[in-house]
Backbone bond lengths (Angstrom), bond angles and torsions (degrees), N, CA, C in turn:
res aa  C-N    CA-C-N  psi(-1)  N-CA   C-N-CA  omega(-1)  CA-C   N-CA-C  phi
1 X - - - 1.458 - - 1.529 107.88 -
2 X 1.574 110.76 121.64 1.718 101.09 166.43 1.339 109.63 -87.35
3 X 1.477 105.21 121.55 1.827 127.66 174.07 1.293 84.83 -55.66
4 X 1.146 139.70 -71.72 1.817 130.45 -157.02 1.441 92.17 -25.12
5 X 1.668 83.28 -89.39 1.415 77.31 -169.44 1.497 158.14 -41.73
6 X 1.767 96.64 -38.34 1.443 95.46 -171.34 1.684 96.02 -60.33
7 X 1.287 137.19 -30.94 1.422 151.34 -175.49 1.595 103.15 -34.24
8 X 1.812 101.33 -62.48 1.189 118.24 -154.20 1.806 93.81 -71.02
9 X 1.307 105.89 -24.03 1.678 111.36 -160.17 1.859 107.59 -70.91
10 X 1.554 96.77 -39.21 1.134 110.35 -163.53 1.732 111.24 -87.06
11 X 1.537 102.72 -21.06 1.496 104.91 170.48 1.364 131.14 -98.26
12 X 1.616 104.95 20.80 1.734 124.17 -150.94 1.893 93.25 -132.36
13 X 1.232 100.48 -16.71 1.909 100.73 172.74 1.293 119.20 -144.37
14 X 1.629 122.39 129.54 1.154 126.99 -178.89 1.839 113.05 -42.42
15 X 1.080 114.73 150.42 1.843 121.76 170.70 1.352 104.88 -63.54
16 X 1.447 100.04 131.12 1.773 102.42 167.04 1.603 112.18 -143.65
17 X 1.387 114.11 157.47 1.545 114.09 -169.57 1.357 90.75 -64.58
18 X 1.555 98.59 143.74 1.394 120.20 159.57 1.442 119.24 -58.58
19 X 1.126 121.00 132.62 1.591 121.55 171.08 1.593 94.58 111.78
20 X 1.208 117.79 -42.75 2.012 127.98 -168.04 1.378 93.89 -27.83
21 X 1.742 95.89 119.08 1.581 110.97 153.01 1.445 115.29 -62.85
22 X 1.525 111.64 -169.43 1.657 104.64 153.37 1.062 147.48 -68.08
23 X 1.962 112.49 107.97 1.676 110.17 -171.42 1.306 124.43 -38.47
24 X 1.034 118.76 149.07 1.567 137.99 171.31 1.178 109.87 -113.64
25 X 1.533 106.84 158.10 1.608 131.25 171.44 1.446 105.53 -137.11
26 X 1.671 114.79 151.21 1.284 113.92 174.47 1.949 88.58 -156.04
27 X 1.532 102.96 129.69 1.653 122.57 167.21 1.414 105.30 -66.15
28 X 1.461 104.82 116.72 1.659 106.21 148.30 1.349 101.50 -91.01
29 X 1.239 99.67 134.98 1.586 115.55 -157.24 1.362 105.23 -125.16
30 X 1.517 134.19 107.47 1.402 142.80 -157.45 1.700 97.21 -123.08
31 X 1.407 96.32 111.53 1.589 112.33 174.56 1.361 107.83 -84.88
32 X 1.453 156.37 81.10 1.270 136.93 179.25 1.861 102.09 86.25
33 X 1.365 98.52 -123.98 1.692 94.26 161.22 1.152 113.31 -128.58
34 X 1.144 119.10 50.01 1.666 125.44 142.20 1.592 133.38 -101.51
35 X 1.031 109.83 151.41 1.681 113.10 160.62 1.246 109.98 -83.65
36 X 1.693 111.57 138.90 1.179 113.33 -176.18 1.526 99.47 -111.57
37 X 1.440 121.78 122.43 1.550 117.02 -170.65 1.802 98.85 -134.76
38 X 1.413 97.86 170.45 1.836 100.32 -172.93 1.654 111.24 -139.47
39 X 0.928 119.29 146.92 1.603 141.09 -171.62 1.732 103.47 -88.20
40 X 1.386 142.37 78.54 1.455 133.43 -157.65 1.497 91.42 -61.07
41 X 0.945 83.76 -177.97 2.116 103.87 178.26 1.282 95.39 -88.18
42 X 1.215 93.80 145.24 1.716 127.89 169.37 1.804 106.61 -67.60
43 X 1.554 120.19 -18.30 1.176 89.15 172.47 1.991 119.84 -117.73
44 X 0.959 94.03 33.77 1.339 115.79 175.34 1.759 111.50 -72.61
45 X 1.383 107.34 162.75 1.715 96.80 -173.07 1.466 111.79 -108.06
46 X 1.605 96.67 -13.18 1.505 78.28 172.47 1.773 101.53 -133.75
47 X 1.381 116.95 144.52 1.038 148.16 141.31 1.808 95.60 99.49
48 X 1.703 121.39 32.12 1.483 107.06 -171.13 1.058 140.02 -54.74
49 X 1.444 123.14 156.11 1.296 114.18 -175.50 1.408 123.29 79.38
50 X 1.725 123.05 -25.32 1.383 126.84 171.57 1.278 127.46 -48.26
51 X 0.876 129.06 140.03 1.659 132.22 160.96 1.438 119.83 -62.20
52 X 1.244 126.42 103.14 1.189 119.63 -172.15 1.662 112.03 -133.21
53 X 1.235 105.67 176.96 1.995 105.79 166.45 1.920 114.40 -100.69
54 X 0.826 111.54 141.49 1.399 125.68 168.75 1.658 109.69 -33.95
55 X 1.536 123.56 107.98 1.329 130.06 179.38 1.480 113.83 158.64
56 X 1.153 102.60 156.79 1.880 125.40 169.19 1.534 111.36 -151.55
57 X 1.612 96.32 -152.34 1.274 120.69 -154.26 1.847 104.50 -78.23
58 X 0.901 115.72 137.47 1.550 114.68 -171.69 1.809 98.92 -83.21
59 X 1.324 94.88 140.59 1.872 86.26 160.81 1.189 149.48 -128.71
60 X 1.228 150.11 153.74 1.227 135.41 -88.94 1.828 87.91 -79.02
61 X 1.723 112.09 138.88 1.233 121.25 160.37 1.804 106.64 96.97
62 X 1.293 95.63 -10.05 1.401 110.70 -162.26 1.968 107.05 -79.30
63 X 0.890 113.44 129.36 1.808 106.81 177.10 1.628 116.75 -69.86
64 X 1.349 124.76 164.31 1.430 126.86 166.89 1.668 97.99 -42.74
65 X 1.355 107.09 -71.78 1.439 101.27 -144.74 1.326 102.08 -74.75
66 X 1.295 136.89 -27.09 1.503 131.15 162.24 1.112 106.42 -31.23
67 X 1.535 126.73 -72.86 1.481 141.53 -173.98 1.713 112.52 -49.64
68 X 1.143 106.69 -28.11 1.450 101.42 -176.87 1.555 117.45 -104.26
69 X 1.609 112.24 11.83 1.466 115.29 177.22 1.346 90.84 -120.19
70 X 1.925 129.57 -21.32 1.562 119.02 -170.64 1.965 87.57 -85.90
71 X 1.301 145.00 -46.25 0.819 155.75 140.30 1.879 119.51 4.59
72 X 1.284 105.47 -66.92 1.739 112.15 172.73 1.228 107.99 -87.48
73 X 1.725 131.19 -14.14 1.301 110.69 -167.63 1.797 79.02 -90.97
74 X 0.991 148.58 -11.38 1.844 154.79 170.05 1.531 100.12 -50.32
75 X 1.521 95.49 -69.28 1.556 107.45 -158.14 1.595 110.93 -80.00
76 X 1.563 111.71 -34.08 1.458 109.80 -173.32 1.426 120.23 -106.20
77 X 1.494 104.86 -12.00 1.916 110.68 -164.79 1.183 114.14 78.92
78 X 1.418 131.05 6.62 1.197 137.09 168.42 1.571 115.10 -71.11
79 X 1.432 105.57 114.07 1.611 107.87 177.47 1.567 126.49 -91.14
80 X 1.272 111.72 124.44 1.556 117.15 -166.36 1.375 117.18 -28.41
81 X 1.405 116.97 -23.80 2.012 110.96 176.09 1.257 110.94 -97.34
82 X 1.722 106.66 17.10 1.972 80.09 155.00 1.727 104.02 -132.61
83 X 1.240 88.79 59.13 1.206 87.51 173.99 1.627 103.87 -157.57
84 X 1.498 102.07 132.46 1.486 120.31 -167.80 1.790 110.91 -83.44
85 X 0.680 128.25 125.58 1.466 126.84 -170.42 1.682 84.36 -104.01
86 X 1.374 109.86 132.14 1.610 132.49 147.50 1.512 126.39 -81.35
87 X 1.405 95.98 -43.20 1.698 104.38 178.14 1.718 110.60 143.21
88 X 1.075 101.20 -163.94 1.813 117.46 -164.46 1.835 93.28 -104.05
89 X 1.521 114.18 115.61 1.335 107.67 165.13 1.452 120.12 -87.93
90 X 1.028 139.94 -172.62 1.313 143.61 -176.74 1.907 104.54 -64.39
91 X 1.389 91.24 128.55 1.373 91.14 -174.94 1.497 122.89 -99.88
92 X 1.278 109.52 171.81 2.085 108.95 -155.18 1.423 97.61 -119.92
93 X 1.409 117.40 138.93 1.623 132.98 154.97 1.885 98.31 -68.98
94 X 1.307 111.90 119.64 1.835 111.46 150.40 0.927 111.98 -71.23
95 X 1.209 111.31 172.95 1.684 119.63 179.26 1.748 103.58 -84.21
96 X 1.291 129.96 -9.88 1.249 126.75 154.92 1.890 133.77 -66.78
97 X 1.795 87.32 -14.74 1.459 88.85 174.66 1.431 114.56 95.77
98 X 1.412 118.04 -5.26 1.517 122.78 169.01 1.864 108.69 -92.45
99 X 1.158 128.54 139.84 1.255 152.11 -166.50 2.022 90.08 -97.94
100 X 1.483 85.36 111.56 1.736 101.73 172.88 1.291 99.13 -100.82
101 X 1.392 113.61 145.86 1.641 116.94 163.80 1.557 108.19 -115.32
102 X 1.524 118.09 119.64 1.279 101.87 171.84 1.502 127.76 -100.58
103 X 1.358 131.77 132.36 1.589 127.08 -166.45 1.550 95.79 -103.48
104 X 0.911 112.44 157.48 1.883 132.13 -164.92 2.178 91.92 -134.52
105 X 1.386 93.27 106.02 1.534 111.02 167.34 1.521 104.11 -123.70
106 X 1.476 101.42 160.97 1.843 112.10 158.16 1.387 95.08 -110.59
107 X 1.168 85.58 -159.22 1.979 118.00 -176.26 1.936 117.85 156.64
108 X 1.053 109.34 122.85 1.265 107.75 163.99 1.517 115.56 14.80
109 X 1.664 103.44 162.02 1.593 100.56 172.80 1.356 88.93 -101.31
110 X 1.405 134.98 -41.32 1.160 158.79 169.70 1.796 115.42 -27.37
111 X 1.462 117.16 -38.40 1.397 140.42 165.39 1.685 91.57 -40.61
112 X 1.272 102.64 -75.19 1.539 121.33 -165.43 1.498 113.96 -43.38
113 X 1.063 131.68 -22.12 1.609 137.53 170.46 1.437 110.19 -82.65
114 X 1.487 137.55 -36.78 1.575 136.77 157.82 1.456 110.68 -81.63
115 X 1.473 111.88 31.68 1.600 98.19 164.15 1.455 114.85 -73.26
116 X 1.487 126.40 161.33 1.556 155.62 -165.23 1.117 105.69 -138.51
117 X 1.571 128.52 66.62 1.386 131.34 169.18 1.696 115.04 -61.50
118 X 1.541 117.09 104.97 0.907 106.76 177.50 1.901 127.63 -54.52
119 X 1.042 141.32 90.45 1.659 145.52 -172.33 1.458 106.70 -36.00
120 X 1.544 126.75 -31.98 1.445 116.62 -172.04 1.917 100.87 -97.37
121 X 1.500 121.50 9.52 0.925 100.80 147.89 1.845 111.02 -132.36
122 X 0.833 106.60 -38.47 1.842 121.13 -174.80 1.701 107.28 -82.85
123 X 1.861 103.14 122.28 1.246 76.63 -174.76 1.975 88.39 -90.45
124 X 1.105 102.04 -56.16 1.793 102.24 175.47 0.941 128.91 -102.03
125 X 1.518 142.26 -161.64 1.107 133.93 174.62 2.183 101.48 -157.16
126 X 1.136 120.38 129.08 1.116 120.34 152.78 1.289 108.66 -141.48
127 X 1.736 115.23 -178.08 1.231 154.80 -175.47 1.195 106.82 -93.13
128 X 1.506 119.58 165.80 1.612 123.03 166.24 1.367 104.26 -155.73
129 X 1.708 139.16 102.80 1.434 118.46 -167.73 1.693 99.45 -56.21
130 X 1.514 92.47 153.45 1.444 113.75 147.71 1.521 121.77 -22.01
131 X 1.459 105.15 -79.30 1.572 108.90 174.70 1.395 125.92 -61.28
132 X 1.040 114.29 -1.91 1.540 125.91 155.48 1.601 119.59 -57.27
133 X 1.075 82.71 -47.68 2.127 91.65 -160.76 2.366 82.57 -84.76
134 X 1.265 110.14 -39.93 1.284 91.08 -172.28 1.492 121.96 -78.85
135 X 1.432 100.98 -19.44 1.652 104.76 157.47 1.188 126.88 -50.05
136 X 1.308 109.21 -49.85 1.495 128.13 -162.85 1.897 113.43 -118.10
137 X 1.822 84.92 78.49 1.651 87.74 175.56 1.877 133.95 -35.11
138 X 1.303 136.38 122.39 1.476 127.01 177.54 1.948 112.35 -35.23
139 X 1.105 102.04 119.02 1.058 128.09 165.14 1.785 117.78 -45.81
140 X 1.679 120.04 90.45 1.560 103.41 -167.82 1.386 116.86 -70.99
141 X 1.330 116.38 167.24 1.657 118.41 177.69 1.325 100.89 -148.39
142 X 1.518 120.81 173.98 1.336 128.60 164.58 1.363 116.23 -154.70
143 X 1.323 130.83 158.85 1.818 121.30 -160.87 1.691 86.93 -165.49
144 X 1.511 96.71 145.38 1.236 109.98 177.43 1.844 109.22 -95.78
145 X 1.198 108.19 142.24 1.173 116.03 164.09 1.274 127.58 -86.15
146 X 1.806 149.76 98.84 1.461 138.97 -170.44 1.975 89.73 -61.98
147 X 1.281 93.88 152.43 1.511 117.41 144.74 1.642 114.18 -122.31
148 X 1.594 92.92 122.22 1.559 121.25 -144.93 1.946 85.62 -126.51
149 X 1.731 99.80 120.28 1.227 103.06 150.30 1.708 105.43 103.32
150 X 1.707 104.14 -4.01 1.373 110.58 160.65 1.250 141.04 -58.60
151 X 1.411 110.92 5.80 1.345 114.84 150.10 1.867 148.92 -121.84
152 X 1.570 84.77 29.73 1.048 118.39 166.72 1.904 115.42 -104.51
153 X 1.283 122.34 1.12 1.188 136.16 149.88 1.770 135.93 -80.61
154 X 1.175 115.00 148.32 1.185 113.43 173.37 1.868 110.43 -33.92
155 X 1.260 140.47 126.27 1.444 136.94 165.11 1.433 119.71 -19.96
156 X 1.550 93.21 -62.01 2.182 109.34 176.54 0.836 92.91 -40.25
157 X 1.573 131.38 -64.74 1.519 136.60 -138.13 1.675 93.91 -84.62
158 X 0.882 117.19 -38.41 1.748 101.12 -176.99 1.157 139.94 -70.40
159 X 1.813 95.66 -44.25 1.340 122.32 148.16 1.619 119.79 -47.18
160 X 1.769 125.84 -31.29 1.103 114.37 161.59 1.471 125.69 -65.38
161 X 1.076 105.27 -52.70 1.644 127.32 178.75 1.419 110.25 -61.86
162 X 1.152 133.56 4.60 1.739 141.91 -168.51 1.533 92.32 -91.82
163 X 1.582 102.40 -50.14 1.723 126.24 -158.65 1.612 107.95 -72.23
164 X 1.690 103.98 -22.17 1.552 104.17 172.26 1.739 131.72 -63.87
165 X 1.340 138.99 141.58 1.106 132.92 -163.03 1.460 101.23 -92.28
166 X 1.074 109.26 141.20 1.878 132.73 -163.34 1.352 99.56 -128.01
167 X 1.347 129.93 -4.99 1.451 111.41 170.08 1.602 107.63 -95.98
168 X 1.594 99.35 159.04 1.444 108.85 -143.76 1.717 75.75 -137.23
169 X 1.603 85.73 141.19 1.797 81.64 167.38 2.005 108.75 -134.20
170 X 1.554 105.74 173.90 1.074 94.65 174.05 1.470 121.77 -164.98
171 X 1.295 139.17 -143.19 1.597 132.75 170.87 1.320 80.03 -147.71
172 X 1.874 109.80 157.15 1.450 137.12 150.18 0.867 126.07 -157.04
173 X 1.456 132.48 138.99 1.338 148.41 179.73 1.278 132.68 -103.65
174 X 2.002 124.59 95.05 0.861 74.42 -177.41 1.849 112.60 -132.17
175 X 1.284 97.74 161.09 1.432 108.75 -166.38 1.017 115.99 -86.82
176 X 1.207 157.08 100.14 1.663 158.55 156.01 1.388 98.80 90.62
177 X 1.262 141.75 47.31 1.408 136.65 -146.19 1.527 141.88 56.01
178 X 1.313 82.42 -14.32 1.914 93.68 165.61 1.121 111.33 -47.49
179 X 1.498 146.36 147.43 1.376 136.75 142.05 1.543 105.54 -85.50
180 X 1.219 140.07 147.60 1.424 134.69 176.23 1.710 89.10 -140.94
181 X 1.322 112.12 104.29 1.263 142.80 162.05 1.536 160.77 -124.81
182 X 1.046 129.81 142.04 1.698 116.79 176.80 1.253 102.14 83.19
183 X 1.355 143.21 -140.97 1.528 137.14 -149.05 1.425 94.19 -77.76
184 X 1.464 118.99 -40.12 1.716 112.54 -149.72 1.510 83.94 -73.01
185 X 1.304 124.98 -52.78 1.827 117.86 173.78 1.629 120.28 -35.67
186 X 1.655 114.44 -21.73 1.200 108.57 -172.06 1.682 111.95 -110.67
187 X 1.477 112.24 5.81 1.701 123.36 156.48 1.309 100.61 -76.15
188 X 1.980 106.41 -54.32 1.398 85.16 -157.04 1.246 124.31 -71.29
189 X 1.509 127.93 -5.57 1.842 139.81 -176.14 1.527 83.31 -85.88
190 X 1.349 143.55 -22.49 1.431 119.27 170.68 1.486 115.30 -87.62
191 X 0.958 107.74 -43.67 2.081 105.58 172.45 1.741 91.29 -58.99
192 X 1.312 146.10 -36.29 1.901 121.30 -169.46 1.383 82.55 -87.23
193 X 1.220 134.12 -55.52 1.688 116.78 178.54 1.615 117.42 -43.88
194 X 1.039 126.64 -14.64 1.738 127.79 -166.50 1.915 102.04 -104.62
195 X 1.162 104.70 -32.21 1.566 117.49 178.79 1.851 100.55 -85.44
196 X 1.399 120.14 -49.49 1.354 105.03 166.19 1.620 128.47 -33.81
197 X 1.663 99.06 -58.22 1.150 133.78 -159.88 1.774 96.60 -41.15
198 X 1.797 87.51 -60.32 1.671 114.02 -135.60 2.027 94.74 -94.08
199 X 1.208 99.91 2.83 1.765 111.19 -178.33 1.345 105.14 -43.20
């Protein structure tokens, strides 16, 4: 092993979980004092129909917040100069193991009437004021996870993995039938925590 190097390797790139697919970014996107959030298409493969925020997979070399303004100007028609970038909030592990970064911008309320919802990914798009989500604390839940296929493992190993906890917990909100859940639920309790904060 060259010490130089691994030295130089390890002090030349931020730490990231082992295993991490490709990071993601997604804009919480504040029109005035709303959140601006979107309904994906129903024919998408993963996660349809969810309520989510504007974002994906970054590419290669590419920054969070690059990715999350080239990202909405894709999905929404929103063009990078009307939209104010604040910065990179604290970023989230998914339960898939990829590292999301979420960036917190405004823009006009006015933006929001020339939106360009792309159809092959967005099926809608609404708002939710601010004082909405802080009125109305996240809703808790909890769900069990099976462990499936433990007996096709070594015994030790199954018998270890039996003993692991599979319940999963979470918050949701939901607004006029929206469900607003799972990671995008856990930006948006950090953007009303960041507006509390910063009042």
């Amino acid at each position: 092993m060259d010490w130089n190097r691994v030295t130089h390797t390890l002090n030349t790139r931020p730490p990231r979980p082992i295993g991490q697919g490709r990071p993601s970014a997604v804009l919480a996107l504040l029109a005035g004092d709303r959140l601006v959030l979107e309904v994906r298409a129903k024919t998408l493969r993963h996660q349809p129909g969810e309520i989510c925020l504007p974002g994906g997979g970054l590419e290669p070399g590419e920054s969070p917040t690059a990715c999350a303004l080239r990202e909405t100007r894709e999905e929404l028609g929103i063009p990078e100069e009307a939209l104010q970038v604040a910065g990179l909030m604290d970023f989230l592990l998914h339960s898939n193991g990829r590292v999301v970064y979420p960036v917190l911008a405004r823009c006009d309320e006015a933006v929001l009437e020339r939106l360009r919802p792309n159809p092959a990914e967005v099926e809608e798009v609404f708002s939710v004021p601010l004082a909405w989500f802080r009125q109305n604390p996240p809703i808790p839940y909890q769900y069990r996870q099976e462990n499936t296929g433990l007996e096709a493992l070594p015994p030790q190993l199954a018998d270890w993995l039996s003993h692991y906890p599979t319940l999963r917990r979470g918050g949701y909100w939901d607004y006029e039938g929206k469900l607003i859940w799972g990671l995008t639920a856990r930006v948006v309790a950090q953007v009303v925590q960041l507006e509390t904060e910063c009042e």
